[in-house]
C-alpha positions in Angstrom: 63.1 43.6 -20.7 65.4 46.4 -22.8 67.4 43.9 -24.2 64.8 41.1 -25.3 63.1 44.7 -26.8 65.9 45.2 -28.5 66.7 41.2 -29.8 62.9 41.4 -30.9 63.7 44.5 -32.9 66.4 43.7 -34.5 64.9 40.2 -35.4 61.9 42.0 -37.1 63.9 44.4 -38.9 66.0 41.4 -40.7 63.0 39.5 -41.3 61.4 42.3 -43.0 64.3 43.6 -45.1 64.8 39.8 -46.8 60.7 39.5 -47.2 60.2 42.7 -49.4 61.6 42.2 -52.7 61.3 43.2 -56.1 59.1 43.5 -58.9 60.5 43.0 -62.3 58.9 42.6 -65.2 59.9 43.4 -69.4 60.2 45.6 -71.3 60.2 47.2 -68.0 61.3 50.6 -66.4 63.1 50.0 -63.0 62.4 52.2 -59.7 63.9 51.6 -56.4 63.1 53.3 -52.8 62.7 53.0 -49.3 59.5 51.5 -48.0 58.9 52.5 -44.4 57.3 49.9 -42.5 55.4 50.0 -39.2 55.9 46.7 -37.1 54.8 45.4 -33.9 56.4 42.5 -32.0 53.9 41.0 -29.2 55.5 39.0 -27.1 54.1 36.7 -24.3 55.0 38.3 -21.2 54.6 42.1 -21.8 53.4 44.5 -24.1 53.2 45.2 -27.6 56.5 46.9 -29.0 56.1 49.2 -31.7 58.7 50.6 -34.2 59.4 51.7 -37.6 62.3 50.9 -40.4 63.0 51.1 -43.8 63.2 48.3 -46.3 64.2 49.2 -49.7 62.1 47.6 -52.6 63.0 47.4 -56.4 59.8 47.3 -58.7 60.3 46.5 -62.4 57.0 46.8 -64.7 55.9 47.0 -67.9 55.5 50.6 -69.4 52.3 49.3 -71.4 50.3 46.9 -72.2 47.3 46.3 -74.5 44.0 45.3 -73.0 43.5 42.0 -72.7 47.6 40.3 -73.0 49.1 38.3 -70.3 52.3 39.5 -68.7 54.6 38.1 -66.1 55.9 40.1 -63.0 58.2 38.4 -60.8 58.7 39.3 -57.1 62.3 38.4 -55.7 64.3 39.2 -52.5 67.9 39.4 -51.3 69.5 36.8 -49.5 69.3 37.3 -45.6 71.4 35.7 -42.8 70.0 35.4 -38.9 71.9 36.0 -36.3 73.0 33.2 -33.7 72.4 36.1 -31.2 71.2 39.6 -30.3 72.2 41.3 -26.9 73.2 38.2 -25.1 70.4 36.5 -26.3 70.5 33.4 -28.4 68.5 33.2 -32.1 66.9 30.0 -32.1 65.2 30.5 -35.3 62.5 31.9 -37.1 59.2 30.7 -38.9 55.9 31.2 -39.8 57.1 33.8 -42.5 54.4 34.9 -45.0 54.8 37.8 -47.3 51.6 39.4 -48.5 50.9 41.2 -52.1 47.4 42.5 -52.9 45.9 41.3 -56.8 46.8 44.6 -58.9 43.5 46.8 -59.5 42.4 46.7 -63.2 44.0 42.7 -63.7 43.3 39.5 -63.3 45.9 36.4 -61.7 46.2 34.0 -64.8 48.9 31.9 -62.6 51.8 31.7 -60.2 54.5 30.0 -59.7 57.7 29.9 -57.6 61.6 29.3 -58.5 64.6 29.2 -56.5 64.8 29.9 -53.2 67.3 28.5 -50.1 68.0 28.1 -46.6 64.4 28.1 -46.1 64.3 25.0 -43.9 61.0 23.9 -45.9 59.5 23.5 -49.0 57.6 27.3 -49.9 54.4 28.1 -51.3 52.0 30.5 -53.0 48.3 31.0 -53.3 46.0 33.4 -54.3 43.6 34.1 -51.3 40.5 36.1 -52.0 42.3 39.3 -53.3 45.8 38.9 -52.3 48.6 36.5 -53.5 50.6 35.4 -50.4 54.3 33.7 -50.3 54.6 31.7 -47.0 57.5 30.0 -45.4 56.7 27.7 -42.7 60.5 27.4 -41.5 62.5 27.1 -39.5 65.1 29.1 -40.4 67.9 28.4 -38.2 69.4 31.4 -36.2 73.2 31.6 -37.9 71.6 30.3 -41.1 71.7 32.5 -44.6 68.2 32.3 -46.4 66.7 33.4 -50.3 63.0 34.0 -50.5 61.8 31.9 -53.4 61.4 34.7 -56.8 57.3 34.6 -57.1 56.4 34.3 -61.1 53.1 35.9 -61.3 51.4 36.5 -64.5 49.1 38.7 -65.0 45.9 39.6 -67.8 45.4 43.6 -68.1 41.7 45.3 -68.4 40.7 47.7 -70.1 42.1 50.2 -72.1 42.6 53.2 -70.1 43.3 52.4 -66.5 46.4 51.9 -64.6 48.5 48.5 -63.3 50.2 49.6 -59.8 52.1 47.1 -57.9 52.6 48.0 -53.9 53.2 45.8 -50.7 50.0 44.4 -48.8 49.0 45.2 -45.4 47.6 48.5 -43.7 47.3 47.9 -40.0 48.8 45.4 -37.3 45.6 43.5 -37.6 46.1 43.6 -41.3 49.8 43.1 -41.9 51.5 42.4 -45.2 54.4 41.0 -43.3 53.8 38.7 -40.5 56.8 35.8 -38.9 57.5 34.6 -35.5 60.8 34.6 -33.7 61.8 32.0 -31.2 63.9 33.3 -28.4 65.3 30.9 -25.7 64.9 32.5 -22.2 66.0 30.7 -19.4 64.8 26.9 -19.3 61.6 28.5 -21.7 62.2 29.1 -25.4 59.7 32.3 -26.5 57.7 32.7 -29.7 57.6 36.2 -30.7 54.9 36.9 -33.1 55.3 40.4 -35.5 53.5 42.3 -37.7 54.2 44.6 -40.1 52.9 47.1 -42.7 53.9 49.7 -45.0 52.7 53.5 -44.0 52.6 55.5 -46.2 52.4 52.0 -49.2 54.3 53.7 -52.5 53.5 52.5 -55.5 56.5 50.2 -56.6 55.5 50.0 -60.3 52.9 51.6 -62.5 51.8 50.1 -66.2 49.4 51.5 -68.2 47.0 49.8 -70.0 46.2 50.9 -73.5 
């Protein structure tokens, strides 16, 4: 059990680090830190194991912007490769992969799109849903294979003069995880799908842009 604990772990904590990116955005002021993220992998035949990591994102944003304009941030990653194994375990591969990023308070979604992106093992996609925009990867992504998270192009339309634009990660519980993907684990004559969640605790804000 320790060491399909500890393939699980490792699994989530790769995932994770290639799912958060960065948000850039011009004329822009650049910040990067850690975001600590609380994950849980449930597998099949045992209970939930809980953990933490770090994950370092880059935000870029606009200073300001005048009520009313359209501006585009754009959400990238770094390119990620899976292992073929963990602890004597084989990597089959992951999928499922959906990255989630909450609709800024005080803007509107005018559009967005996707660009680049490899080793995905399937064509991406994005979507606003209700008030978040999610990135999802149905996979597989081969265990021994090196992947890039398509950059997400997202433009948005400020309010009103007076408030604040701050970017963050989504998710704030396991049931309601920014970060969710499934690993499959062969075991014996069975292959295992691991599902994990994860969420930023404390969520810093990645970029701030006044409106004015």
């Amino acid at each position: 059990m320790r060491s399909l604990s500890s393939t699980t772990r490792l699994l989530v904590l790769l995932a994770a680090a290639a799912a958060l990116g960065g948000l850039t955005a011009g004329p822009a002021i650049a910040q990067d830190m850690p975001v600590p993220l609380q994950c849980q992998a449930s597998p099949s035949f045992t209970s939930p194991q809980s953990f933490s990591l770090d994950a370092g994102a880059n935000a870029t944003a606009p200073d300001r912007v005048s009520p009313g304009s359209t501006f585009t941030v754009t959400i990238a990653t770094d390119a990620l490769t899976v292992p073929r194994s963990v602890s004597g375990y084989t990597v089959k591969s992951i999928s499922g992969l959906n990255l989630t990023m909450p609709i800024p308070a005080n803007a509107t979604v005018a559009g967005v799109t996707l660009s680049g992106g490899s080793g995905l093992g399937s064509t991406p996609s994005v979507a606003v849903k209700g008030k978040d925009i999610v990135l999802s990867v149905p996979g597989p992504i081969a265990g021994g294979g090196t992947f890039t998270l398509p950059q997400v192009n997202l433009q948005l339309t400020a309010g009103v003069a007076g408030t604040v634009i701050n970017t963050q990660l989504g998710g704030n519980s396991y049931t309601n995880p920014g970060l969710t993907f499934s690993a499959a684990v062969p075991i014996w004559i069975f292959t295992l799908s691991v599902p994990t969640a994860c969420y930023p605790s404390p969520d810093p804000v990645l970029s701030s842009t006044a409106v004015q």
